[in-house]
C-alpha positions as CSV (number, residue, x, y, z in Angstrom):
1,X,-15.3,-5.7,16.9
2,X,-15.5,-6.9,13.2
3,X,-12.4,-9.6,12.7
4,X,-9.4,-7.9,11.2
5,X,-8.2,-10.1,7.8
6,X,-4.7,-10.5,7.6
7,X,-4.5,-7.8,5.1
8,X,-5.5,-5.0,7.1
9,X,-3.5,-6.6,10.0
10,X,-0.5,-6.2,8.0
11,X,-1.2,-2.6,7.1
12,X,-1.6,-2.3,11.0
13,X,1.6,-3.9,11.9
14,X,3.3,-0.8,10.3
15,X,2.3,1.4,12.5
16,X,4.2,2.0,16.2
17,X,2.1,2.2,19.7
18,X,2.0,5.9,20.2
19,X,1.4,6.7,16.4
20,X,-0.9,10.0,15.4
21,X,-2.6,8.4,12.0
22,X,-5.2,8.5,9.6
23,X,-6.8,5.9,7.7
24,X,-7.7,7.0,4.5
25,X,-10.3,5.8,2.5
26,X,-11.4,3.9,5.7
27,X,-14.9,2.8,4.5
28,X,-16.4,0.3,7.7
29,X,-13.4,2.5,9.8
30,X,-12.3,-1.3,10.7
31,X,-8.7,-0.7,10.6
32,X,-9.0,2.8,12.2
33,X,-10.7,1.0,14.9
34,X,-8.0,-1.6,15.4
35,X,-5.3,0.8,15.6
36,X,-6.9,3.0,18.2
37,X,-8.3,-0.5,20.2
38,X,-5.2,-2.8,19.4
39,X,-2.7,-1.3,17.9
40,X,-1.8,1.3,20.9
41,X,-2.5,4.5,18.2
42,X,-2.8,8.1,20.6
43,X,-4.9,9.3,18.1
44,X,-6.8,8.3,14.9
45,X,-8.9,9.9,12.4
46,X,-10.7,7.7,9.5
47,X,-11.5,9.7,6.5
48,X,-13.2,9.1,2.9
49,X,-14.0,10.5,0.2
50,X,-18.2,10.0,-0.1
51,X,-20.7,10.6,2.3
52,X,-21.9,6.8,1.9
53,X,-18.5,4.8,3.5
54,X,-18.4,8.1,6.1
55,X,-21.9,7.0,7.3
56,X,-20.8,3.2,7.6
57,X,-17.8,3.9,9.6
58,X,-19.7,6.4,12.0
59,X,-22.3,3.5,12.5
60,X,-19.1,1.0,12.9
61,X,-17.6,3.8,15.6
62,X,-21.1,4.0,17.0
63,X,-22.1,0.3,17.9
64,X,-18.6,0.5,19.5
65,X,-18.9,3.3,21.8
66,X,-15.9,5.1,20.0
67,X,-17.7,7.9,17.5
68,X,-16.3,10.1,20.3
69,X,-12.8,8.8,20.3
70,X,-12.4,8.2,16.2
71,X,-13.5,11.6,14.2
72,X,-14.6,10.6,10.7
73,X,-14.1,12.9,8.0
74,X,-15.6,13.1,4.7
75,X,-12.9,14.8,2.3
76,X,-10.5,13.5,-0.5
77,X,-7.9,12.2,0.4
78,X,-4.8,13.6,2.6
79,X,-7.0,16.8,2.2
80,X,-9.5,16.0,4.7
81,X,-6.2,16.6,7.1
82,X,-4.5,19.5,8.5
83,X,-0.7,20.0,8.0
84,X,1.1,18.6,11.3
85,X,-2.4,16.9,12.8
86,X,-0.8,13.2,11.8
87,X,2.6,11.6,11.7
88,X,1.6,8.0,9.8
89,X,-0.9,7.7,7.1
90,X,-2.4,4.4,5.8
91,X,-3.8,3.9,2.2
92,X,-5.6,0.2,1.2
93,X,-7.1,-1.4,-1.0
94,X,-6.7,1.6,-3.7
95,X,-4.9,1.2,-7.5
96,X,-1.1,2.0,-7.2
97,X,-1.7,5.0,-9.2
98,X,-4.8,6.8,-7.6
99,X,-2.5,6.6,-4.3
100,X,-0.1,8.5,-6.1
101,X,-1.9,11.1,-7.1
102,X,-3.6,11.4,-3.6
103,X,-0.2,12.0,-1.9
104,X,0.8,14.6,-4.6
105,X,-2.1,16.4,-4.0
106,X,-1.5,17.4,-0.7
107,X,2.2,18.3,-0.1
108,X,1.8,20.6,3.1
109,X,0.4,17.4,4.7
110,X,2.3,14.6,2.9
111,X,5.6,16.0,3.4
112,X,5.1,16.2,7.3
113,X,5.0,12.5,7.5
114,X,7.1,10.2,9.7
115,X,5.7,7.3,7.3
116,X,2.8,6.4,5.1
117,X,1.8,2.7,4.9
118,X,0.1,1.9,1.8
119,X,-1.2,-1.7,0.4
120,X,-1.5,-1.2,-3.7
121,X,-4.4,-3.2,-5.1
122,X,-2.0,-2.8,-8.4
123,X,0.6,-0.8,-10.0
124,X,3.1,-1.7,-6.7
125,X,6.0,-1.3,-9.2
126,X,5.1,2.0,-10.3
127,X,4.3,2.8,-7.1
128,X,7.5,2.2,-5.5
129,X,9.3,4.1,-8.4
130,X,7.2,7.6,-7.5
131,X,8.5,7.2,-3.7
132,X,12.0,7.1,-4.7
133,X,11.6,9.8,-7.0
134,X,10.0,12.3,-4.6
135,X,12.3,12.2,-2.1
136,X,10.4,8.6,-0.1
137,X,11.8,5.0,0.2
138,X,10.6,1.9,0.5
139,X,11.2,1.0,5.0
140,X,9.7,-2.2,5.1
141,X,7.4,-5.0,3.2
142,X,5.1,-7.6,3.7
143,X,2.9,-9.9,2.4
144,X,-0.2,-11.2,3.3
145,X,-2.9,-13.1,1.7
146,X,-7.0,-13.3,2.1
147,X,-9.3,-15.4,0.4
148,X,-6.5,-17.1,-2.1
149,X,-4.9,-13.6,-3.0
150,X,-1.5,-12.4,-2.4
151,X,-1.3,-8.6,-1.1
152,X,1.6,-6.2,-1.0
153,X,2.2,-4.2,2.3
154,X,4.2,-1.0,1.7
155,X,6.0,1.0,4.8
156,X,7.6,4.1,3.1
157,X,9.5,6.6,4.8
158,X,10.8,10.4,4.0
159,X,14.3,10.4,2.7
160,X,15.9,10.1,-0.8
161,X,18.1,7.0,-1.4
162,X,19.1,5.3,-4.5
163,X,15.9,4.2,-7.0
164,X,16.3,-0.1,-6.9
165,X,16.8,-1.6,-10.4
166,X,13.4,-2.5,-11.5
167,X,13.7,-6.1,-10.7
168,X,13.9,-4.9,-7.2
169,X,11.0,-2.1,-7.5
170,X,9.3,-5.2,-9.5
171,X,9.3,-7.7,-6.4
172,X,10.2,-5.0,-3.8
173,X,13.5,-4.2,-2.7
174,X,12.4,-5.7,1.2
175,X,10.8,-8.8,0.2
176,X,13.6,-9.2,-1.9
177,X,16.1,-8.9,0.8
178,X,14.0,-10.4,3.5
179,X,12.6,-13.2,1.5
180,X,9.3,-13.6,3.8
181,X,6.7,-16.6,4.1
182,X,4.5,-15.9,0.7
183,X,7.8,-14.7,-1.1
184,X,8.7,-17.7,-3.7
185,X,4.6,-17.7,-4.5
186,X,5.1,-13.9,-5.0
187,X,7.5,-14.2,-7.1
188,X,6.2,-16.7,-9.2
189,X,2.6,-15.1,-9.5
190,X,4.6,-12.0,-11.0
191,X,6.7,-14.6,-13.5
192,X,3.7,-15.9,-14.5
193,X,1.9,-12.5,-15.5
194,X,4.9,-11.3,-17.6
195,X,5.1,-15.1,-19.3
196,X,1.3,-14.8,-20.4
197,X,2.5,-11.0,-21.4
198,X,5.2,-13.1,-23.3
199,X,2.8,-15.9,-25.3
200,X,0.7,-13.0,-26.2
201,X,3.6,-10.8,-27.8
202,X,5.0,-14.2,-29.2
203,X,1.1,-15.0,-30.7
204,X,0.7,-11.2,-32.3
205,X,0.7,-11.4,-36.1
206,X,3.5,-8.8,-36.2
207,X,5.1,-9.5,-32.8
208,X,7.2,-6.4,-31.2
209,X,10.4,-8.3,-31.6
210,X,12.1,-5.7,-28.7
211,X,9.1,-6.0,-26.2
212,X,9.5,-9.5,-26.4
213,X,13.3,-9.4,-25.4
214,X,12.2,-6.8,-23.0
215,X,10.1,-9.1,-21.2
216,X,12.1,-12.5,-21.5
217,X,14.8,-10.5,-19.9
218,X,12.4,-9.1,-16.8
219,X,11.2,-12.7,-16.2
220,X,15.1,-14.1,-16.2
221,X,16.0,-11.4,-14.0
222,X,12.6,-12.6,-11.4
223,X,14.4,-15.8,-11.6
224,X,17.2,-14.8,-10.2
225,X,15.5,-13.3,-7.1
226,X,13.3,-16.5,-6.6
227,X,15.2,-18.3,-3.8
């Protein structure tokens, strides 16, 4: 079986022996093929959106004797499932935002979860913020890195709790808390975005005076939750 990177081995590690899940947007079905091999899944169903990544996991599932085992569906998104047929859902290597709107767009199926497991390429923030506000929250985080980049793992669960200040829904509220291996470089890779945001602001011709406090004040408060 194609090597798991760390990545998609800490997407995996979110989801319990016994699980009913989907990988969506599975492309090569690599991950969908761990869980079911590895990861002690009961059932598994890779889906995407276009015909082309379909074909490449079926020929994945193929070589491995499992096409009969791991349905592949072509379909967008949760869509390409029926309400009740899952319990977990994984999402990765998608923007922050298109995984919000693929939730959204398919409440009869994303509001029978038990958990969705999602790993942002960007927009984790953001991301964060639309679980609290419909009714999710952030279970558990981690971090993992391939090929010199740092990766956000995401383990959200149904139930409304109080939205984290934005420092928290900034860094996440978990790796905040837990402070795991990765964490201070985390941290310090985010400080450093909002400072070149800051020498940019600070450049400008006619710099937005307010933005600029703004965003000396998130990086002081990132501080704080280095160590």
């Amino acid at each position: 079986m194609e090597k798991l990177d760390d990545r998609l081995r800490a997407v995996a590690s979110f989801v319990p022996a016994g699980a009913r899940v989907a990988d969506v947007g599975s492309d090569h079905a690599y991950l969908a093929m761990y869980l079911f091999t590895d990861g002690g899944a009961d059932f598994v169903i890779a889906t995407d959106k276009n015909e082309g990544p379909c074909e490449a996991a079926r020929a994945t599932l193929r070589s491995a004797g499992l096409l009969d085992k791991i349905p592949v569906r072509c379909g967008d998104g949760l869509m390409a499932l029926e309400p009740g047929e899952v319990d977990y859902v994984c999402i990765a290597g998608m923007g922050g935002e298109l995984i919000t709107h693929i939730l959204n767009a398919a409440p009869s199926v994303f509001g029978g979860l038990k958990r969705v497991v999602l790993q942002p390429m960007n927009d984790a923030p953001m991301l964060r913020a639309w679980l609290y506000k419909n009714g999710w929250h952030v279970a558990d985080e981690s971090l993992a890195e391939v090929d010199g980049r740092l990766y956000e793992i995401i383990a959200a669960e149904p139930g409304k709790e109080a939205v984290p200040e934005p420092v928290l829904l900034e860094l996440g509220p978990v790796l905040c808390s837990r402070k795991p291996e990765l964490y201070t470089r985390h941290v310090e890779e985010r400080i450093a975005k909002y400072q070149r945001i800051l020498d940019g602001l600070r450049r400008s011709g006619h710099p937005d005076i307010e933005r600029i406090r703004e965003i000396g004040a998130k990086i002081r408060e990132m501080e704080g939750k280095q160590w």
